[in-house]
ZAMIPA-456931 format. One record per atom (N, C-alpha, C, CB): residue in three letters; chain; x, y, z. Coordinates in pm, 1 decimal, m for minus. Atoms other than C-alpha are relative to their C-alpha. Glycine has a CB too. Layout:
<atoms>
atom res ALA chain A c1 X c2 Y c3 Z
...
</atoms>
This chain:
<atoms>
atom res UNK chain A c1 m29.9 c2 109.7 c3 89.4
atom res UNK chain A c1 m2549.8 c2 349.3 c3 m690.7
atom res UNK chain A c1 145.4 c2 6.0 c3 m45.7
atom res UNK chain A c1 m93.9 c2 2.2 c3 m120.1
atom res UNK chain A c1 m115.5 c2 32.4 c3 66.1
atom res UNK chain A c1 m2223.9 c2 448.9 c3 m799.4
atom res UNK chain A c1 135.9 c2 m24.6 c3 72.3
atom res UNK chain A c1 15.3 c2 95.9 c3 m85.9
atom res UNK chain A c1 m92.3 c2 24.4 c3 m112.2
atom res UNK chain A c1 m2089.3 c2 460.6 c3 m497.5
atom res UNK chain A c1 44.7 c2 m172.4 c3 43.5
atom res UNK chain A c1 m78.3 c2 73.5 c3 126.4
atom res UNK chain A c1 12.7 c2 161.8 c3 m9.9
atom res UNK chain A c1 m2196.9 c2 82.9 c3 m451.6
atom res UNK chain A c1 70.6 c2 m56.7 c3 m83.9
atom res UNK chain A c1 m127.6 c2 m59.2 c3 m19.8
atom res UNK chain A c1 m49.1 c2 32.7 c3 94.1
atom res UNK chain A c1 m2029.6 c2 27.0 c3 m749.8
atom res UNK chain A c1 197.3 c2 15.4 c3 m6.8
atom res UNK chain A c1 m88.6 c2 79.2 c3 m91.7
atom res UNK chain A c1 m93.6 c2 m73.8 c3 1.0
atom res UNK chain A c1 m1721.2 c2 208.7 c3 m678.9
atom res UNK chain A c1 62.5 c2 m120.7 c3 144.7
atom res UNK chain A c1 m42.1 c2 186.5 c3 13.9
atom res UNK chain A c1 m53.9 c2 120.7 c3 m115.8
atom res UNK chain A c1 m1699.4 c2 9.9 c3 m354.4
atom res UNK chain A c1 m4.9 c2 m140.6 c3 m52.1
atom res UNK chain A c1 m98.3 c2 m5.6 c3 141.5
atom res UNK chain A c1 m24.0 c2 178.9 c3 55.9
atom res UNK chain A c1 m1753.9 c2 m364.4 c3 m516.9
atom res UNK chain A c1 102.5 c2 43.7 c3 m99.2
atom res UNK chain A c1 m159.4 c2 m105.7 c3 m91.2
atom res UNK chain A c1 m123.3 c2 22.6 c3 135.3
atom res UNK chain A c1 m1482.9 c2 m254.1 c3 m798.2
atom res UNK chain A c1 132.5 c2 m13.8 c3 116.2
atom res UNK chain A c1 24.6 c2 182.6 c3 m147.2
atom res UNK chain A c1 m160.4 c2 20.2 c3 m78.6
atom res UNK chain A c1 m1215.1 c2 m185.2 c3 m488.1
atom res UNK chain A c1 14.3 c2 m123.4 c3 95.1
atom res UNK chain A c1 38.1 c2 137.6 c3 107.0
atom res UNK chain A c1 1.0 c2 67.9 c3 m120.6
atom res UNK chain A c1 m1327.2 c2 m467.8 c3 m300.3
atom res UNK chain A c1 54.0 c2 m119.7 c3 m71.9
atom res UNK chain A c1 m142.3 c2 m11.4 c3 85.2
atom res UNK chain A c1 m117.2 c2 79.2 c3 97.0
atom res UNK chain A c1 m1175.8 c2 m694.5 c3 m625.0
atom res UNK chain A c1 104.0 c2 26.5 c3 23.0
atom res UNK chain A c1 5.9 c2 15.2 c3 m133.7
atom res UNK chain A c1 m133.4 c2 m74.1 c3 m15.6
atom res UNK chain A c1 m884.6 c2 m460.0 c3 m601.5
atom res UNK chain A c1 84.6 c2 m37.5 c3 135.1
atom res UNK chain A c1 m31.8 c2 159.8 c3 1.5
atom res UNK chain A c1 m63.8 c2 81.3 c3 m132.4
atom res UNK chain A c1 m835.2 c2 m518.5 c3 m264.6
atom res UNK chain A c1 46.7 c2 m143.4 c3 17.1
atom res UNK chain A c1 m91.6 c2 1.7 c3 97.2
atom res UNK chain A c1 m69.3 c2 162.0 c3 m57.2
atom res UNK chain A c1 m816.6 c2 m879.4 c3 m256.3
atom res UNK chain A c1 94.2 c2 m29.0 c3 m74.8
atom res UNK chain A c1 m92.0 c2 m138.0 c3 m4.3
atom res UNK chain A c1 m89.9 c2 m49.0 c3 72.9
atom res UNK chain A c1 m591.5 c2 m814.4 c3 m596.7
atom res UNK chain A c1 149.8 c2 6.8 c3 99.8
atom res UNK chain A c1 m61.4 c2 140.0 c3 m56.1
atom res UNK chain A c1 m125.1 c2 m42.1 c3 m56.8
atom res UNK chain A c1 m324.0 c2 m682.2 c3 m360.0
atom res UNK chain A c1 0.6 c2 m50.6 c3 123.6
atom res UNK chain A c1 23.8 c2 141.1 c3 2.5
atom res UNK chain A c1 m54.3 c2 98.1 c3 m91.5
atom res UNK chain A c1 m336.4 c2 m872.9 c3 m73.2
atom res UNK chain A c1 30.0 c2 m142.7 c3 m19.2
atom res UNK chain A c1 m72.5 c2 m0.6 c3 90.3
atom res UNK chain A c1 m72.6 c2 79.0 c3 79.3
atom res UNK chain A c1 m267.3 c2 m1144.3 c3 m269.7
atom res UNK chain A c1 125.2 c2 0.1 c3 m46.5
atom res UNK chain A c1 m47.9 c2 m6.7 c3 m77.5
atom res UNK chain A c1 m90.5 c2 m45.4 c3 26.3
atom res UNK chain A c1 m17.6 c2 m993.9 c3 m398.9
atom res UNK chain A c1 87.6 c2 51.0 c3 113.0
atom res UNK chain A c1 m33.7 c2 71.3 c3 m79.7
atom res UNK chain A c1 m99.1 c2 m18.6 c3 m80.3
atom res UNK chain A c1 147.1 c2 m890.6 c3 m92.7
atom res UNK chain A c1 m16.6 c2 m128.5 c3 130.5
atom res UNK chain A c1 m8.9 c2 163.1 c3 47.4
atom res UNK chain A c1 m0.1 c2 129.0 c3 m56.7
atom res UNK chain A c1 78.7 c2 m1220.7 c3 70.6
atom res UNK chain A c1 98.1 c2 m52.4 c3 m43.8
atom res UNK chain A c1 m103.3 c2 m77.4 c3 m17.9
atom res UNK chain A c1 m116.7 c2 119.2 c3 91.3
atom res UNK chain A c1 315.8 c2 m1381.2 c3 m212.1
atom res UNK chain A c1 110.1 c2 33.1 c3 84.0
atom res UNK chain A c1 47.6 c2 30.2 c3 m196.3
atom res UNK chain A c1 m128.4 c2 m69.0 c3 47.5
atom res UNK chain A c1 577.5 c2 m1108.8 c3 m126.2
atom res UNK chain A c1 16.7 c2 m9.0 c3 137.2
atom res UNK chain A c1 11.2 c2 151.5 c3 m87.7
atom res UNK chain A c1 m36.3 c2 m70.2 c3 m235.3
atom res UNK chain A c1 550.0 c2 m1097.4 c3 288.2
atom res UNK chain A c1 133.1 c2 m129.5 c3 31.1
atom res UNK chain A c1 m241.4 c2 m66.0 c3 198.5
atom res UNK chain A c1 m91.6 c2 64.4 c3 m99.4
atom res UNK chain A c1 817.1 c2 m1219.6 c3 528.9
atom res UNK chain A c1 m12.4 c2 15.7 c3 112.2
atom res UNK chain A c1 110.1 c2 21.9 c3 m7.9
atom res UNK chain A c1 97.7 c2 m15.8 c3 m170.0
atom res UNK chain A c1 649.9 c2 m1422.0 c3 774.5
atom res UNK chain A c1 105.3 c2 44.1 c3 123.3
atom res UNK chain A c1 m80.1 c2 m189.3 c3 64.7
atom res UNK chain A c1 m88.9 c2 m82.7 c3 m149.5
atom res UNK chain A c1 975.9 c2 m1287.5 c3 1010.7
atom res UNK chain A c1 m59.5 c2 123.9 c3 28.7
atom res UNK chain A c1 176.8 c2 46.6 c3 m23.4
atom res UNK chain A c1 m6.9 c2 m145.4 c3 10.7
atom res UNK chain A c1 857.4 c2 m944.4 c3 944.2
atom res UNK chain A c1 m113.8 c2 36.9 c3 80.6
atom res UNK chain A c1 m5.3 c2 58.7 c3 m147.6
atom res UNK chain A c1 160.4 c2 17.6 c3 m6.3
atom res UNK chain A c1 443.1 c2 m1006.2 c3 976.6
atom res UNK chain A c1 m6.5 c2 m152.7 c3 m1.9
atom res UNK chain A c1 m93.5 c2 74.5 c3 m137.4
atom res UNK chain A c1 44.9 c2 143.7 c3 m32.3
atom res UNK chain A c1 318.5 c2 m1302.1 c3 1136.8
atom res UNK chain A c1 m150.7 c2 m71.6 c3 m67.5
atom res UNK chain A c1 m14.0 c2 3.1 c3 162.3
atom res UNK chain A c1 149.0 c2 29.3 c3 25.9
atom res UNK chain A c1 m47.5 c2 m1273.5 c3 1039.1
atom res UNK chain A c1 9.3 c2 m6.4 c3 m135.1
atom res UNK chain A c1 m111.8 c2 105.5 c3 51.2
atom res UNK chain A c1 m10.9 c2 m10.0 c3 142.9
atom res UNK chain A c1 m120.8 c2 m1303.2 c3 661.9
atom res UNK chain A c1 m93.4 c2 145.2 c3 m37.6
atom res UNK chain A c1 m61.9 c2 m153.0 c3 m75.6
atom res UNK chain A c1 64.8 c2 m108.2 c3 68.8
atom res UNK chain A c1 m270.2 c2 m1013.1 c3 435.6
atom res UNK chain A c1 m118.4 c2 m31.8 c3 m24.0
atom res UNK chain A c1 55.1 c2 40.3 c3 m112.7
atom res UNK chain A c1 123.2 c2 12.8 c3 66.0
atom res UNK chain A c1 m640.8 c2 m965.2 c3 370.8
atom res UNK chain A c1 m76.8 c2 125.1 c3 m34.6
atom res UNK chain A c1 m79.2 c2 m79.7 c3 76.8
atom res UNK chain A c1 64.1 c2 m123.5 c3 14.3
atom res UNK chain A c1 m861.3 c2 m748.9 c3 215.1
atom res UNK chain A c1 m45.4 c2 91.1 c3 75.9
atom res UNK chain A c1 m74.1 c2 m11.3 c3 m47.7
atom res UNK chain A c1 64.4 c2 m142.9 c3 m144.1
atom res UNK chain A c1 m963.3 c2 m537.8 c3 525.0
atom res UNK chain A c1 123.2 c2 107.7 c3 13.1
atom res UNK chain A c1 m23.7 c2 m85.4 c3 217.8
atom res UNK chain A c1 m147.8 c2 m36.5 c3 m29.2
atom res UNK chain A c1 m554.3 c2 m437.3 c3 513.2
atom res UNK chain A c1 28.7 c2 129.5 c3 m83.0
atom res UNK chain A c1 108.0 c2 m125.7 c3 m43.9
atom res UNK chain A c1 44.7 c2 m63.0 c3 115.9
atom res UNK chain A c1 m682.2 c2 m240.2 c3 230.4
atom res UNK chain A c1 m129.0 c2 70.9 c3 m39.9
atom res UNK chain A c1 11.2 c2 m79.3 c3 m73.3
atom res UNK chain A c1 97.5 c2 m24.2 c3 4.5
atom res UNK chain A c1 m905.1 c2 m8.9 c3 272.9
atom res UNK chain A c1 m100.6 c2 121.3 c3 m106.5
atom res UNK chain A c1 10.8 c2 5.9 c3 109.6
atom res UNK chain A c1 35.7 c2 m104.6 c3 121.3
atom res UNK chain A c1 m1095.4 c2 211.8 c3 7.9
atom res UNK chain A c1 23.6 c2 106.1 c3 70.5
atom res UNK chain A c1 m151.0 c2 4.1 c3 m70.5
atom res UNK chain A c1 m42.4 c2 m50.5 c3 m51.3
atom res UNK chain A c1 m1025.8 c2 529.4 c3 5.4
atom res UNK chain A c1 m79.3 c2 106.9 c3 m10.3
atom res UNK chain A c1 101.9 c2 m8.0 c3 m15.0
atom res UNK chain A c1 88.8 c2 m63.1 c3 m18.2
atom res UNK chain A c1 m1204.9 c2 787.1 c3 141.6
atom res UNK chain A c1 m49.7 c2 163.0 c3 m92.7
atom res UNK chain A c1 27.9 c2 0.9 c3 126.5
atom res UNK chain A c1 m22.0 c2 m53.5 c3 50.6
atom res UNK chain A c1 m1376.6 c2 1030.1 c3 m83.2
atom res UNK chain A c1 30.7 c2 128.1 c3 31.2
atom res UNK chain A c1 m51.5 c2 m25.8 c3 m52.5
atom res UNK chain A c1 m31.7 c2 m191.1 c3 m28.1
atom res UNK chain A c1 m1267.3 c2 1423.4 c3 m135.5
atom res UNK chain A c1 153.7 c2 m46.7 c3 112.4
atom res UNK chain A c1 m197.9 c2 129.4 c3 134.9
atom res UNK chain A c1 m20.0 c2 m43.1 c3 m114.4
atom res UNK chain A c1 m1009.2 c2 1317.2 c3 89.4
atom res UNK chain A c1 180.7 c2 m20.8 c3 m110.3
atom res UNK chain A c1 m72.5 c2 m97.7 c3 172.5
atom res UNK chain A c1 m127.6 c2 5.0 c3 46.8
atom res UNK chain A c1 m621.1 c2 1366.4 c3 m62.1
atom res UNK chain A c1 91.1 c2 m110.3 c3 26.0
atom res UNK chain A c1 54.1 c2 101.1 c3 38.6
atom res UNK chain A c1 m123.9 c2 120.2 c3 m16.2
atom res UNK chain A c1 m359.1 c2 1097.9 c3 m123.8
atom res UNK chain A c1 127.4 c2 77.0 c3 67.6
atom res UNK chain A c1 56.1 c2 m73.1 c3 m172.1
atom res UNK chain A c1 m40.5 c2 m89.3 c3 m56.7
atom res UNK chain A c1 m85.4 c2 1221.8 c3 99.3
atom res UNK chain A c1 153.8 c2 26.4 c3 m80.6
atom res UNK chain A c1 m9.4 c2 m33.3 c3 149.6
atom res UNK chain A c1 m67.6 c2 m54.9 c3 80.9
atom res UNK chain A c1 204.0 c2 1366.2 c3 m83.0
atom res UNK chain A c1 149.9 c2 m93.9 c3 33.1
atom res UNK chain A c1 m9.0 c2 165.7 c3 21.3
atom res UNK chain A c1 m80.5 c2 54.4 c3 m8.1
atom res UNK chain A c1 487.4 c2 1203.3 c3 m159.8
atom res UNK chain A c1 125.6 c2 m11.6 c3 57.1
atom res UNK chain A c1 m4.5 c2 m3.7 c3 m60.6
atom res UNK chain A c1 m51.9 c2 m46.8 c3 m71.5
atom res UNK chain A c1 815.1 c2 1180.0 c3 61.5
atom res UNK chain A c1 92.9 c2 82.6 c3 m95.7
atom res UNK chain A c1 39.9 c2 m85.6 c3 92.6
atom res UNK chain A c1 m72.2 c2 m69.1 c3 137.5
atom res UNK chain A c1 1049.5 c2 1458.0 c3 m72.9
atom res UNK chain A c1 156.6 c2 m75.6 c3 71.5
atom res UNK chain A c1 m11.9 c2 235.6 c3 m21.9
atom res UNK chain A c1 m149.3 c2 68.3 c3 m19.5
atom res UNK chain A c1 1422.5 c2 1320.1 c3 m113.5
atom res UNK chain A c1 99.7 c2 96.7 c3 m11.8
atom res UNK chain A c1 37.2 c2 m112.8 c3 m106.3
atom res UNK chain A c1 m146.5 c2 m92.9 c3 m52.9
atom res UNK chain A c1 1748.6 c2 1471.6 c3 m27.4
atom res UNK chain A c1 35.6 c2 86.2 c3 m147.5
atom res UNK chain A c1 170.5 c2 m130.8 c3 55.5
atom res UNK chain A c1 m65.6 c2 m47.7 c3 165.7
atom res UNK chain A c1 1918.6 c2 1710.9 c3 m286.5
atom res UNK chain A c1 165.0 c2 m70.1 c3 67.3
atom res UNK chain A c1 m3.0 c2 250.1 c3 m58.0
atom res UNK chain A c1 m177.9 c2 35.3 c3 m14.2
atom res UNK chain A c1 2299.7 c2 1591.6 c3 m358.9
atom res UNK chain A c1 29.7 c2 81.2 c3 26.2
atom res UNK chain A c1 97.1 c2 m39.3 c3 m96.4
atom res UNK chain A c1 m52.1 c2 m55.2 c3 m72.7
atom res UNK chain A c1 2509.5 c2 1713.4 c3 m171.8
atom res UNK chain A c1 156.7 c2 67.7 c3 m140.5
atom res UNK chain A c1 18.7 c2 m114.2 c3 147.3
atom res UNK chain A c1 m110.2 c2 m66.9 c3 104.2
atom res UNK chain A c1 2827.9 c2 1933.2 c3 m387.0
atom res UNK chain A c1 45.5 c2 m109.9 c3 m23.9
atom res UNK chain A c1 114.2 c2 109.8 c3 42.0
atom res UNK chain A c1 m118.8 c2 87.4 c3 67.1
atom res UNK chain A c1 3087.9 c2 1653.7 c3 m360.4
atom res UNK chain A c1 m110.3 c2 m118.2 c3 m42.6
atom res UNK chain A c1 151.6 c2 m58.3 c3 122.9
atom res UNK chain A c1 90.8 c2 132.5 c3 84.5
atom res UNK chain A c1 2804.6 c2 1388.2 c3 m490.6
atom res UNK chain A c1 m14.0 c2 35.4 c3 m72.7
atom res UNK chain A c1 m117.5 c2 m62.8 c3 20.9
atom res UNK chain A c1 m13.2 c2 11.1 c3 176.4
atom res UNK chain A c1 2747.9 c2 1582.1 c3 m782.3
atom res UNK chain A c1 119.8 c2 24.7 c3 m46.5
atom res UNK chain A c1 m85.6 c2 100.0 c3 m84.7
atom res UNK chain A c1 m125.2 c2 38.4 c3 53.5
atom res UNK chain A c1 3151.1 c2 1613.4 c3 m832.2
atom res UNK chain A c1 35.2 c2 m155.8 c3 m40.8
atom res UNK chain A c1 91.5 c2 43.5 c3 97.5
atom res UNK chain A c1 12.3 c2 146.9 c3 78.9
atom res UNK chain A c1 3139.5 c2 1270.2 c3 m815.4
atom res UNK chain A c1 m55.2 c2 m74.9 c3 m96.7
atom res UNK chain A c1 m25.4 c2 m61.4 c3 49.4
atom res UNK chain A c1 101.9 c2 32.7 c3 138.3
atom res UNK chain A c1 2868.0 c2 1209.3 c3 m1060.5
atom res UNK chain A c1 62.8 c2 10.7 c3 m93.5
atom res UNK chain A c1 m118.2 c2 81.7 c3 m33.7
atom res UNK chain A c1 m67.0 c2 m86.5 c3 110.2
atom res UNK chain A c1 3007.4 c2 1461.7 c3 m1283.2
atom res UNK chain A c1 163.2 c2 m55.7 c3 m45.1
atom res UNK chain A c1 8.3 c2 166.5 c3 65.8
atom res UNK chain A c1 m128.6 c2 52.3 c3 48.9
atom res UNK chain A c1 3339.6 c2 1262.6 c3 m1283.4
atom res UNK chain A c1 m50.4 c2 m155.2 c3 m59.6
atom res UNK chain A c1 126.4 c2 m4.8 c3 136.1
atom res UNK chain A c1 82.8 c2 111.8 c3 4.5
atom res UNK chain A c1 3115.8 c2 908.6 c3 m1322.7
atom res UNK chain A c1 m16.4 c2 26.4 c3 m162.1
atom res UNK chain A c1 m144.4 c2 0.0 c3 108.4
atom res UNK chain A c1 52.5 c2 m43.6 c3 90.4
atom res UNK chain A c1 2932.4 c2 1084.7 c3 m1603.0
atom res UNK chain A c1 2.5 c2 135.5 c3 m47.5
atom res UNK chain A c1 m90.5 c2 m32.7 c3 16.4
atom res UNK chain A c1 m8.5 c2 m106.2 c3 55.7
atom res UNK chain A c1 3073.7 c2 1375.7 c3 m1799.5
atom res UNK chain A c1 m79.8 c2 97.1 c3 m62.3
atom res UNK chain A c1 54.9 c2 m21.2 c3 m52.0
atom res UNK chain A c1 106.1 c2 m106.6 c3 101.3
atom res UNK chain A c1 2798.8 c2 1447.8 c3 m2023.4
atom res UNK chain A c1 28.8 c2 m44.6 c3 m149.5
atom res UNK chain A c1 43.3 c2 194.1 c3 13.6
atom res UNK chain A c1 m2.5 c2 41.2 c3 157.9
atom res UNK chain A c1 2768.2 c2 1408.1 c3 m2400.8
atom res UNK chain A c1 141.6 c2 65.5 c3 12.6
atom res UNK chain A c1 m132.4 c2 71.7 c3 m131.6
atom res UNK chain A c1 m142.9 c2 m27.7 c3 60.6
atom res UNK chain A c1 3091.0 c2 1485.0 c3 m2609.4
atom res UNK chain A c1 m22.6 c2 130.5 c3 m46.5
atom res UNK chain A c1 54.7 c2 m101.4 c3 m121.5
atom res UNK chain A c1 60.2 c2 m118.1 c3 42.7
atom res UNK chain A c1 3150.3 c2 1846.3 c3 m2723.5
atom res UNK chain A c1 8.1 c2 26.6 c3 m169.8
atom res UNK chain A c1 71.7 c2 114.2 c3 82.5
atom res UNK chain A c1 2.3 c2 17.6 c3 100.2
atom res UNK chain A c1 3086.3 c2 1901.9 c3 m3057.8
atom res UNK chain A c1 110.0 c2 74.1 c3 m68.0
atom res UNK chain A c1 m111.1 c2 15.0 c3 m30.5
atom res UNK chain A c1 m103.0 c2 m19.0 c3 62.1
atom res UNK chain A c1 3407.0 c2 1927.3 c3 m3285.5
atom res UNK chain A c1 17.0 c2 154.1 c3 m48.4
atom res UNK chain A c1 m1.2 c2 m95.3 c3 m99.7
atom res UNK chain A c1 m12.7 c2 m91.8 c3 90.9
atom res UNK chain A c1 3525.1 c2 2240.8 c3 m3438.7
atom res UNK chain A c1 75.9 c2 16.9 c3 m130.0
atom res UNK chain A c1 26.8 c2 73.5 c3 57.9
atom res UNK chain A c1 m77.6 c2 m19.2 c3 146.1
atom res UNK chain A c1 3717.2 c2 2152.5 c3 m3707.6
atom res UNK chain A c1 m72.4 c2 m45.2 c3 m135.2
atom res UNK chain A c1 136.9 c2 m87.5 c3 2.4
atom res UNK chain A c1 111.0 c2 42.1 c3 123.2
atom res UNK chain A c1 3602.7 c2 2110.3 c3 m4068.8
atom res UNK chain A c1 11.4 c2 m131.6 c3 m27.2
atom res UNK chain A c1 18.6 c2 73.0 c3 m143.2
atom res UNK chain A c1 m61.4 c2 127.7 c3 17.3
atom res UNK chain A c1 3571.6 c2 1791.6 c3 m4204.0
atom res UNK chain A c1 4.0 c2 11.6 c3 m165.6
atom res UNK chain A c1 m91.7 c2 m137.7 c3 72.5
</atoms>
């Protein structure tokens, strides 16, 4: 039962977002339109797959940053 349940809640969801990526498509890109099948629940126990990892900056990109954006101000030493 909850499974049944679990499947009719994504099967709203689904049509949710192919709707939503119907609005957004470019028929140059994709000829066919989006439908809920495009979207498929997702299977249980089974892991979402991890996200892509992104580059580290490279030295002279964070020199450049670091000239972009110094950083806060340093705090004064004189009395006031």
């Amino acid at each position: 039962m909850r499974w049944a349940r679990r499947r009719e809640a994504w099967y709203h969801t689904a049509h949710l977002l192919a709707i939503v990526a119907e609005v957004n498509r470019d028929p140059d890109k994709r000829a066919e339109p989006y439908s809920a099948d495009d979207f498929p629940l997702p299977e249980p126990g089974r892991k979402p797959p991890p996200p892509p990892k992104r580059p580290r900056p490279t030295e002279a990109q964070m020199k450049a940053l670091n000239k972009l954006y110094p950083g806060p101000p340093k705090p004064s030493t004189k009395g006031d």
